[in-house]
C-alpha positions as CSV (number, residue, x, y, z in Angstrom):
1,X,10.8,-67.9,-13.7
2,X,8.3,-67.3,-16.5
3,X,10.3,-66.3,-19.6
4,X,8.7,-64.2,-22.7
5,X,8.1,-66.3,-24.9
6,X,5.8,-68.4,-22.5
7,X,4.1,-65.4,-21.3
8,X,3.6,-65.0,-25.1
9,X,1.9,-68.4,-25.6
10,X,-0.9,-67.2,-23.8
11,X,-1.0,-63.3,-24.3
12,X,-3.7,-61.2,-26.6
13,X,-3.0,-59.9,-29.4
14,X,-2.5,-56.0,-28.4
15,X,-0.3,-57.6,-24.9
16,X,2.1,-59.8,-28.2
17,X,2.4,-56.0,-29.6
18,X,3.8,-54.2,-27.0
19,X,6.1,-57.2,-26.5
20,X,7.0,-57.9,-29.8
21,X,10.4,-56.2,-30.2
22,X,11.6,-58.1,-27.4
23,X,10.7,-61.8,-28.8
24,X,13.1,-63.6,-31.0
25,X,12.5,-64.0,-34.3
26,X,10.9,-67.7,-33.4
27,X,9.2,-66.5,-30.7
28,X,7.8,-63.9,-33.0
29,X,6.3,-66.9,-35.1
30,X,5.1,-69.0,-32.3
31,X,3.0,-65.9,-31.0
32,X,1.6,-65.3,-34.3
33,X,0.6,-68.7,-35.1
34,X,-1.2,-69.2,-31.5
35,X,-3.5,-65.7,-32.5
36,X,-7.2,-66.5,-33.4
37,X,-7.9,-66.1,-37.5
38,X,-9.5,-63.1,-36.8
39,X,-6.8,-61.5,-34.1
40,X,-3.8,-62.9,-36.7
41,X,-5.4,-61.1,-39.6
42,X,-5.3,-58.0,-37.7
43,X,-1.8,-58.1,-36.4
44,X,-0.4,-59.7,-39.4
45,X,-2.0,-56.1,-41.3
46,X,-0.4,-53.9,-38.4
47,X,2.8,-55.4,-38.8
48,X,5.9,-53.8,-41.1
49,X,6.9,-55.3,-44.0
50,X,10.2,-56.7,-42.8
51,X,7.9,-58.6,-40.2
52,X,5.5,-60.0,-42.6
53,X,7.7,-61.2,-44.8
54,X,9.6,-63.1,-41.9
55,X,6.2,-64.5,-41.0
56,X,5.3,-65.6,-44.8
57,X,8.0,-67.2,-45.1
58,X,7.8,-69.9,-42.7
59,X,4.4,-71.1,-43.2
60,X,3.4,-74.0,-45.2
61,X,3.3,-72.9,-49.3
62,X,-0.9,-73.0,-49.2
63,X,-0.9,-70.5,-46.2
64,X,2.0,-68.6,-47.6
65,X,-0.3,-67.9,-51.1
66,X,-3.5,-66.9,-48.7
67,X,-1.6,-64.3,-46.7
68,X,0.5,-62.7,-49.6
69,X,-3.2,-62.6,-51.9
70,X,-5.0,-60.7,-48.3
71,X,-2.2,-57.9,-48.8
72,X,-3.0,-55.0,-51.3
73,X,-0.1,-54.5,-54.4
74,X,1.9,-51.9,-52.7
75,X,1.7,-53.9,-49.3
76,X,2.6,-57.0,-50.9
77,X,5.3,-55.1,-53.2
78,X,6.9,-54.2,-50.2
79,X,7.0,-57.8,-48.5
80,X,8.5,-59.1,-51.1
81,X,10.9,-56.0,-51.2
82,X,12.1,-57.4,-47.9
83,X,13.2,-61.0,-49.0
84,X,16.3,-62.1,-51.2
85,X,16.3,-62.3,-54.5
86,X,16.1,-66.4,-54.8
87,X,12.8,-66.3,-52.8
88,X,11.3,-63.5,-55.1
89,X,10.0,-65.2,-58.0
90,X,8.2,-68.1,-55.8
91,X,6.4,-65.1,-54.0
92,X,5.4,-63.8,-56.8
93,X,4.0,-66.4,-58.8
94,X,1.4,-66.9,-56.1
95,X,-0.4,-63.9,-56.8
96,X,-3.4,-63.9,-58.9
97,X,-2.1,-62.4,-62.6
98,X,-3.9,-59.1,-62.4
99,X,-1.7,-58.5,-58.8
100,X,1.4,-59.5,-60.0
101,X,1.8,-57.4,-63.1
102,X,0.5,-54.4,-60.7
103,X,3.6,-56.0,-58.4
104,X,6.2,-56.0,-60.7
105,X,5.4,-52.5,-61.6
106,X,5.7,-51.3,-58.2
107,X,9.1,-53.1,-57.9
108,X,10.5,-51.7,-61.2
109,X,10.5,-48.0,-59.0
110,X,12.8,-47.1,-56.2
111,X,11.5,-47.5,-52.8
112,X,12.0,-44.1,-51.5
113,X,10.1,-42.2,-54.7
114,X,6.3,-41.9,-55.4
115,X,5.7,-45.1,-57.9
116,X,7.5,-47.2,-54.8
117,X,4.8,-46.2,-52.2
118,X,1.9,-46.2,-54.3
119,X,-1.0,-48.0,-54.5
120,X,-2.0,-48.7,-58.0
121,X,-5.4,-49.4,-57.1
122,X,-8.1,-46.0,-57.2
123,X,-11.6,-45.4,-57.6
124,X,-11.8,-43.8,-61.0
125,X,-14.9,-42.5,-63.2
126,X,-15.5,-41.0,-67.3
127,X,-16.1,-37.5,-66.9
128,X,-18.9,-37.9,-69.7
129,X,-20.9,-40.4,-67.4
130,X,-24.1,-39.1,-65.4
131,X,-23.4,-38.9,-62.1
132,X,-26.2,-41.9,-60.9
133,X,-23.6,-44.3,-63.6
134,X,-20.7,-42.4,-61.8
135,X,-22.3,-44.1,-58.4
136,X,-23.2,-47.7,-59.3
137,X,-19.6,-47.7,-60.7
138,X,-18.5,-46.5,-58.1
139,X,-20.0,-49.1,-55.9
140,X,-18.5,-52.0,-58.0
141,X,-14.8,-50.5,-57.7
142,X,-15.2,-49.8,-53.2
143,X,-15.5,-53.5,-52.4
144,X,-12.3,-54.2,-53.7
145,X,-10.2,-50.9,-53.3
146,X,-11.8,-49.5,-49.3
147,X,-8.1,-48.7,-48.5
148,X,-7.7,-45.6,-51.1
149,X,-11.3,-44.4,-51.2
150,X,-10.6,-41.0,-50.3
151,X,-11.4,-39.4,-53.5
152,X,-12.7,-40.2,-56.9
153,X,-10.3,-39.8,-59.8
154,X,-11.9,-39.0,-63.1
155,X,-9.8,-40.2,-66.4
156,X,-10.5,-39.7,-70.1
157,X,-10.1,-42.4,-72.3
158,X,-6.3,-42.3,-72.3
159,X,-6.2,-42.7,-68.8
160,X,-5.0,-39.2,-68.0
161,X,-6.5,-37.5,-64.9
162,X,-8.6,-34.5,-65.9
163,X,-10.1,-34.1,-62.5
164,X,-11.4,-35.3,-58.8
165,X,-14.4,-35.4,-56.8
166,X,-15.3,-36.2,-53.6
167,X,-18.2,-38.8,-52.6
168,X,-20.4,-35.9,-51.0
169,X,-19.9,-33.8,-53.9
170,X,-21.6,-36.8,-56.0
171,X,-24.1,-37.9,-54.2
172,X,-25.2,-33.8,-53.7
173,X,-25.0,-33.1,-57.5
174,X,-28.5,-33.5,-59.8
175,X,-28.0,-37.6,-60.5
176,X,-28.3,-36.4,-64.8
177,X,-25.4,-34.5,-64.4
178,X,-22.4,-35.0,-66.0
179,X,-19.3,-35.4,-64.1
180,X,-17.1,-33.1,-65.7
181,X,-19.9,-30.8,-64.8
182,X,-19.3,-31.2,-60.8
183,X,-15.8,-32.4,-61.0
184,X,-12.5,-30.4,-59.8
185,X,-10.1,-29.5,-62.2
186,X,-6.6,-29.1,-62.5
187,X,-5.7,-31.3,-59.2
188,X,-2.7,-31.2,-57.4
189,X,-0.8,-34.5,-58.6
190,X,3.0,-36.0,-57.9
191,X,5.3,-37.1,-60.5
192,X,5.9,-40.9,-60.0
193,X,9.5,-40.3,-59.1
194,X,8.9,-37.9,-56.7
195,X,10.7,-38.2,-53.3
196,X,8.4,-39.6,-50.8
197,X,10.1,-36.9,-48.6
198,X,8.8,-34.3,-51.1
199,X,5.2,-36.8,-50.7
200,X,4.7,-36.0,-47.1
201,X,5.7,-32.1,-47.5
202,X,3.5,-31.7,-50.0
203,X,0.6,-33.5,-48.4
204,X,0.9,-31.3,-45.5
205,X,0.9,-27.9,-47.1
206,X,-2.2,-28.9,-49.0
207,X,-4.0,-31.0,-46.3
208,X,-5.3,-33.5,-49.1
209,X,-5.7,-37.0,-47.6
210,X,-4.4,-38.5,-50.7
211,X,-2.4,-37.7,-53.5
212,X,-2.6,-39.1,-57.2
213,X,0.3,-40.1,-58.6
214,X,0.8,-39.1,-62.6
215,X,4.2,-39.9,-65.1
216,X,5.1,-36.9,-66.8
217,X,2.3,-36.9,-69.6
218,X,-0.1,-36.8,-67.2
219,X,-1.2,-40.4,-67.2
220,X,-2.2,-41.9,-63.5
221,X,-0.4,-44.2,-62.0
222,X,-2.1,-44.9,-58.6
223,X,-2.5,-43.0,-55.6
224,X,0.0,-42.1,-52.4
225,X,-2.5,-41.8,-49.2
226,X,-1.6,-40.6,-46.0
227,X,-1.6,-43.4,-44.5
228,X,1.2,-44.6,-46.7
229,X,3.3,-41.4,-46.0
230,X,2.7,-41.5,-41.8
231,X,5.2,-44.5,-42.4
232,X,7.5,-42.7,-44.7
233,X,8.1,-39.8,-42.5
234,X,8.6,-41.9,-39.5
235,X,11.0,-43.8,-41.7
236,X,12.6,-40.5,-42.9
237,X,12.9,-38.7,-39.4
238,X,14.5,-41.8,-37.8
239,X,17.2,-42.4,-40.5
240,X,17.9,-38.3,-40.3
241,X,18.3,-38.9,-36.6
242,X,20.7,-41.9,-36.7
243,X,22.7,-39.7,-38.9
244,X,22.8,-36.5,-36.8
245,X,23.8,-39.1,-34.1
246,X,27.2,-40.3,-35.9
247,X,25.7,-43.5,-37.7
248,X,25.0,-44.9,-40.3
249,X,21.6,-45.7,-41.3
250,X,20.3,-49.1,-39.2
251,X,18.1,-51.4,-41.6
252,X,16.1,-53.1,-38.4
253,X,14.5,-51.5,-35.3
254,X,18.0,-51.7,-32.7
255,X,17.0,-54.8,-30.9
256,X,16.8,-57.4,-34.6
257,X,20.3,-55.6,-35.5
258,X,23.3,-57.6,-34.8
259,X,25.9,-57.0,-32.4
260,X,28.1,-57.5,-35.5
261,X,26.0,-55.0,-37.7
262,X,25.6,-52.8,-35.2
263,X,29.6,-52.0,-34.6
264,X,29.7,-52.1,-38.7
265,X,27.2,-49.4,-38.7
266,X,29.1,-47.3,-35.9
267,X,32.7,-47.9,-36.4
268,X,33.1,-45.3,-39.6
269,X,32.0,-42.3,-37.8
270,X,33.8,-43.3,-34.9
271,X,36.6,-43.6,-36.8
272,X,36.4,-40.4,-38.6
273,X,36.0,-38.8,-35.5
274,X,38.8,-40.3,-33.8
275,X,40.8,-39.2,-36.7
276,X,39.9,-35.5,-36.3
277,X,40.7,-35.9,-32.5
278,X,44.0,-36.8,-33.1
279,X,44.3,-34.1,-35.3
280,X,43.6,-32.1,-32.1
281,X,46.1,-33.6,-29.9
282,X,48.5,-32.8,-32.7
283,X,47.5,-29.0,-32.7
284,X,48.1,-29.2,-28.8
285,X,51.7,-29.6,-29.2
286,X,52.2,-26.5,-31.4
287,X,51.4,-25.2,-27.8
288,X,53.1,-27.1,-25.6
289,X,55.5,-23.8,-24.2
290,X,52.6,-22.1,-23.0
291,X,51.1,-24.9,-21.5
292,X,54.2,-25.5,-19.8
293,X,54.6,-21.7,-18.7
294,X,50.6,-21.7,-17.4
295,X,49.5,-24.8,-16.9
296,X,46.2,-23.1,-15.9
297,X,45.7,-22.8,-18.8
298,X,44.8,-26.3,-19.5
299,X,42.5,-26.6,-16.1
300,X,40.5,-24.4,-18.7
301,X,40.6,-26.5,-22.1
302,X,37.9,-28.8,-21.7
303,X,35.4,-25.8,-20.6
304,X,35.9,-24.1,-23.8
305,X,36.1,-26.7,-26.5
306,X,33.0,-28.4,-25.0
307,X,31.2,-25.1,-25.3
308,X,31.9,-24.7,-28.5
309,X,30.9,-28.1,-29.8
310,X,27.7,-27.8,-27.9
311,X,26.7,-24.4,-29.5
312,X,27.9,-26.3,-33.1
313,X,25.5,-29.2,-32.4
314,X,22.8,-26.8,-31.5
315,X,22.8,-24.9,-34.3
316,X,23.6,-28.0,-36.9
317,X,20.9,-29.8,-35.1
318,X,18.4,-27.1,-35.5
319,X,19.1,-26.3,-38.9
320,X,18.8,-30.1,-40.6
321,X,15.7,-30.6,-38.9
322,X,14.3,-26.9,-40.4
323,X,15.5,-28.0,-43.9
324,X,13.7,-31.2,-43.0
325,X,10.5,-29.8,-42.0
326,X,11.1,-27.3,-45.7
327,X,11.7,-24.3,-43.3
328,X,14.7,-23.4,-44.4
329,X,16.4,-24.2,-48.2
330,X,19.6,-23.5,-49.6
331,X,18.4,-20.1,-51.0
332,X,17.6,-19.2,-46.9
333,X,22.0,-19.8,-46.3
334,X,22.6,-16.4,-45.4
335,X,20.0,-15.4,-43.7
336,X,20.5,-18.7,-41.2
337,X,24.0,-17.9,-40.9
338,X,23.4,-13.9,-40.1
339,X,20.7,-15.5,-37.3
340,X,22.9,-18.0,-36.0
341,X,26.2,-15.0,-35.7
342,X,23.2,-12.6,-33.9
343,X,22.7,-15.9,-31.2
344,X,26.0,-17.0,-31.2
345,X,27.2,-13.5,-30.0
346,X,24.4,-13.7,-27.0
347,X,24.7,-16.9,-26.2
348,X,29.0,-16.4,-26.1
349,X,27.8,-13.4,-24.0
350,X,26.1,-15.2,-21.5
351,X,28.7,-18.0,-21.3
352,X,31.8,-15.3,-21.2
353,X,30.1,-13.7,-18.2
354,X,29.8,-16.9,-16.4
355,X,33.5,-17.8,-17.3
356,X,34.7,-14.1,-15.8
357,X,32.8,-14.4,-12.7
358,X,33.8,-18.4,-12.1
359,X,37.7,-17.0,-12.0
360,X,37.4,-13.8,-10.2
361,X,35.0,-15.6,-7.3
362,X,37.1,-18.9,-7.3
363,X,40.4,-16.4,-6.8
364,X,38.8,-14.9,-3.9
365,X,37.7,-17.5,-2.8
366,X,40.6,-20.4,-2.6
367,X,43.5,-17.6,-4.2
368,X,44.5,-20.2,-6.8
369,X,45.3,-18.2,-10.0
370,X,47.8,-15.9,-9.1
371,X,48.2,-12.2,-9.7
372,X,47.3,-12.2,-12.8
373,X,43.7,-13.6,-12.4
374,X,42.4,-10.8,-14.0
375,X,44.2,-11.5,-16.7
376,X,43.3,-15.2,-16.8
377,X,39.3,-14.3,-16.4
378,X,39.5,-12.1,-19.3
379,X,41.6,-14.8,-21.7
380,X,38.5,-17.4,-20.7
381,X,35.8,-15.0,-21.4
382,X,37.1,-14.2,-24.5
383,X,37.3,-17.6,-25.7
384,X,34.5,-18.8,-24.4
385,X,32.8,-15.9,-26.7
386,X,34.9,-16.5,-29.7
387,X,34.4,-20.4,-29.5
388,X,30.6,-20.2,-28.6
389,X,29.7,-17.9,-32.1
390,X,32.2,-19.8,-33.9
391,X,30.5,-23.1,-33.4
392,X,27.2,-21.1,-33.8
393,X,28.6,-20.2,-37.4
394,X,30.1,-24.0,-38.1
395,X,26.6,-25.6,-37.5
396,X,24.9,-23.3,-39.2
397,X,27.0,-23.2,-42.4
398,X,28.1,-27.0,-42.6
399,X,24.6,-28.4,-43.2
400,X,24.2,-25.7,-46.4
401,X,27.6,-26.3,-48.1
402,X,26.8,-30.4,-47.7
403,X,23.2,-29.8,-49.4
404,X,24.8,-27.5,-52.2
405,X,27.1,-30.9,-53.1
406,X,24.4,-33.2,-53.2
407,X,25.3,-34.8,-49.7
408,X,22.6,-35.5,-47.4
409,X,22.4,-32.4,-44.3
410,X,22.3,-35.0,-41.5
411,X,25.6,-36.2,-42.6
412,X,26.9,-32.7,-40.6
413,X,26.1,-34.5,-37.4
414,X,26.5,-33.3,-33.7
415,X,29.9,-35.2,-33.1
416,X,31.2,-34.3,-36.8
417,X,30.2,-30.7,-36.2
418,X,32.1,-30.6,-32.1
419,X,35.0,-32.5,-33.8
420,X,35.6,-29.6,-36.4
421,X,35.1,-26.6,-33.4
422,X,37.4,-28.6,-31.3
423,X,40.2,-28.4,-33.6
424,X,39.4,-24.5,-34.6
425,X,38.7,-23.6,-30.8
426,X,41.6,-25.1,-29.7
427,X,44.0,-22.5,-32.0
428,X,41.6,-19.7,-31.1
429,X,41.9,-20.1,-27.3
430,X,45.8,-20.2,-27.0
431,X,45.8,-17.3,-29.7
432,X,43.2,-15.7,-27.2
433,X,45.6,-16.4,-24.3
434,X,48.4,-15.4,-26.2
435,X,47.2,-12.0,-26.4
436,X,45.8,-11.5,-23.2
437,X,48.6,-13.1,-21.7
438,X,52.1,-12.2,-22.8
439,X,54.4,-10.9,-20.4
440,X,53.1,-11.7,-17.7
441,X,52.4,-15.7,-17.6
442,X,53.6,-16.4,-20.9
């Protein structure tokens, strides 16, 4: 049988891509090293930074220098962002000066704001040159900077930005003009410790391809483009969804994480959650004399709760990803809540029907419930309903109250959210069925 990583020996570079995840870490490295020059300078550039630096660092010291110097400053900032500390300096004394002062820079920010996931490298012009010196310097900066020629940046002599202009708008102005003449003022600009997750919102709403980043006197930095941001929103969206799914964050795509990691990254929630359940089999001896006098009552538990935590992980679910997306903030609270009581009551509705009519058929039908069926229908409809718009109101709410604290929304995940109904739900069916209910089965 022909095993992966001798298929690998012999497969292109786009067929080692697809089957990358699933090579070992030195099958990973005997793939790459088989690639062409050309073919192993592409992938190496496709590749994420925890890869690259995995690949750096086992090649020969001379290699090592040649494919760390091919990798722009933030690229190479974030290689080396991905190795331990002892391995650092020796990485970074084999850049060329200029580079590793631009480097070090990028590393003195955190990784998740705007000076983290910049490049500093930008075509910039005077605003008092003409616009023909604006173009021959222009020319001398693209060979070395292609990646973040979206737009020109134009700087006074402090280096502050004072305006932007487009390639087409230079070459179609008169070639004596002055570029402050032709030049866009007041640009939109980030702060360089700016949330990259405030990065990609912004570079949405204003459809820009690239964003300068400026400190707080207005001095530029380097530039954000959106190619940079694609990556930090995927990032972003995944770590959200790990979250909403009862985990901690994983710091490798699933298949590199250890089995070890993986249960490290897993067991808290679980635990937490497993806590809270037992909190529920505690509430469910407070009423073990009705379940005694109508054990039906039980056949009907799981139904309920289930529906309840399902509506709550609806509505939590929907409402983190809104205040993702910037649909929805803090100030929006009670409008989302009044929304989610409007749907909860329908969607109770619905369910509470389909409860009624499961009872009153299924009596009919096998005559398994008694006399008091009627009863019992009404008891589960009721519940259902109440359990339904209460989990509504739970995963609407919960996301709000974690954001007003400073805690992170996806931390009110789907399991977290059906834990906290289940407990509530649990008191509000047997007070349901207490009402509905006494004297006659209980």
């Amino acid at each position: 049988m022909v095993t992966i990583e001798e298929q690998s020996q012999t497969l292109t570079r786009a067929q080692i891509k697809e089957v990358w995840s699933e090579l070992s870490t030195e099958e990973q490295i005997n793939s790459f090293k088989k690639l062409s020059a050309l073919d192993a300078a592409r992938f190496f550039a496709d590749l994420e930074a925890r890869d690259q630096a995995r690949i750096i660092l086992t090649l020969p010291i001379k290699e090592r220098r040649l494919w760390l110097r091919a990798l722009d400053p933030d690229d190479a900032a974030d290689v080396i962002q991905e190795t331990e500390e002892e391995e650092r300096q020796a990485l970074l004394s084999m850049l060329d000066p200029l580079t590793r002062s631009e480097v070090i820079a990028l590393l003195a920010y955190a990784e998740d704001v705007a000076g983290g996931v910049m490049n500093p490298r930008y075509v910039h012009v005077r605003p008092d040159m003409t616009v023909n010196e604006a173009i021959t310097y222009f020319r001398k900066q693209a060979r070395t900077q292609e990646e973040t020629i979206y737009y020109i940046y134009v700087l006074d002599h402090e280096q502050r930005l004072v305006g932007t202009i487009s390639m087409r708008e230079l070459l179609l102005a008169s070639p004596d003009q002055r570029v402050e003449e032709v030049m866009r003022t007041q640009p939109t600009t980030i702060l360089e410790n700016v949330d990259q997750e405030e990065i990609g919102k912004l570079m949405q709403e204003s459809g820009l391809l690239a964003l300068p980043v400026v400190d707080v006197d207005g001095h530029m930095k380097g530039v954000v483009t959106v190619n940079d941001i694609v990556d930090v929103v995927q990032e972003e969206a995944t770590e959200d969804i790990q979250k909403m799914g009862g985990s901690e964050v994983l710091d490798a795509p699933y298949l590199q994480i250890t089995v070890g990691e993986m249960v490290k990254k897993r067991v808290g929630w679980l635990t937490i959650l497993f806590l809270g359940e037992m909190v529920t089999a505690t509430t469910m001896q407070f009423y073990e004399i009705q379940i005694e006098k109508a054990v039906v009552l039980a056949l009907f538990l799981p139904l309920i709760i289930s529906s309840g935590g399902n509506a709550g992980s609806q509505a939590s679910t929907l409402v983190i990803r809104a205040m993702a997306l910037g649909e929805v903030r803090v100030r929006d609270c009670f409008r989302v809540i009044k929304r989610e009581f409007i749907t909860g009551l329908a969607l109770g509705g619905v369910l509470a029907i389909i409860g009624l009519l499961r009872v009153i058929f299924w009596q009919m039908a096998f005559k398994v419930y008694g006399d008091y069926f009627l009863l019992l229908a009404m008891t589960v409809a009721a519940s259902v309903a109440g359990v339904v718009l209460w989990g509504a109101l739970v995963g609407s709410f919960l996301p709000f109250v974690l954001k007003k604290v400073g805690w992170d929304p996806a931390s009110a995940s789907a399991p977290f959210v059906a834990t906290i109904v289940d407990i509530t739900g649990l008191i509000l069916y047997f007070t349901v069925a207490s009402f509905f209910l006494h004297g006659s089965l209980l």
